[in-house]
N, C-alpha and C positions, 0 to 999 in steps of 0.2 A: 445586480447586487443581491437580489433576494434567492438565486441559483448560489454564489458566493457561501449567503449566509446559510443557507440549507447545508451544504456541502463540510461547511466547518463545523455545522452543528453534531453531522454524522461523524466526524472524525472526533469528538468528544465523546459523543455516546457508546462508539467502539475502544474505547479508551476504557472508558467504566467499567462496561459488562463485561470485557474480559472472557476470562472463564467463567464467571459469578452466576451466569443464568445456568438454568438445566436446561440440556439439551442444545447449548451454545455447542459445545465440543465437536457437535458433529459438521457444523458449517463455521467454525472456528480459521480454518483453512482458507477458506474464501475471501469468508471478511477480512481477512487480513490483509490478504492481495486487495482486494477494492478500498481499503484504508488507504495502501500506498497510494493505489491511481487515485483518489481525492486530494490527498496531498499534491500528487502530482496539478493538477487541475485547479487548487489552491495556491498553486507556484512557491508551495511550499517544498524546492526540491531537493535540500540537502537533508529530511526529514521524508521524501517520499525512498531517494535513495537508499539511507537504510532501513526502510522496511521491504524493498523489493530485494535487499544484497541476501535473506537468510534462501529465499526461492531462489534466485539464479546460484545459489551454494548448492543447492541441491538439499539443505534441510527439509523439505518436503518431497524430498525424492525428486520425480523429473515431474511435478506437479508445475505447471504456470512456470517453469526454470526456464524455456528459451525464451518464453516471454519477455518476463522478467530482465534477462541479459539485454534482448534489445533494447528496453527504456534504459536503462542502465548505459550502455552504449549510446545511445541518441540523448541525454544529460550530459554524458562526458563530452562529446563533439560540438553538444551546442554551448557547454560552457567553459571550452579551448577558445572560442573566438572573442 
């Protein structure tokens, strides 16, 4: 529970700061992807999905993009059955 609550707590606080802090912009990329996979891990996945769909887009070039695709892929198959 207390893993749980940590993990939903980060996914508010990347919610906030956004752009807002200085110096965010340079690791802005990242956190974004580790947003999704919290979500992910919050089983929160129709909310992890599209935060990982702008990377497997290739919005961030080929940054975390195959990644990306496979979670993307392994949601979709696990939630066909």
């Amino acid at each position: 529970m207390m893993l749980r609550s940590a993990n939903a707590a980060c996914v508010v606080i990347a919610n906030r700061i956004g752009g807002s802090v200085p110096g965010f912009a340079r690791i802005a990329t990242e956190a974004t992807y580790n947003r999704a996979l919290t979500l992910l891990r919050l089983g929160r996945t129709a909310e992890a999905k599209r935060a990982l769909e702008p990377f497997a887009a290739g919005r961030f070039g080929s940054y975390r993009k195959e990644e990306a695709q496979k979670l993307i892929d392994a949601l979709c198959l696990a939630f066909r059955r």
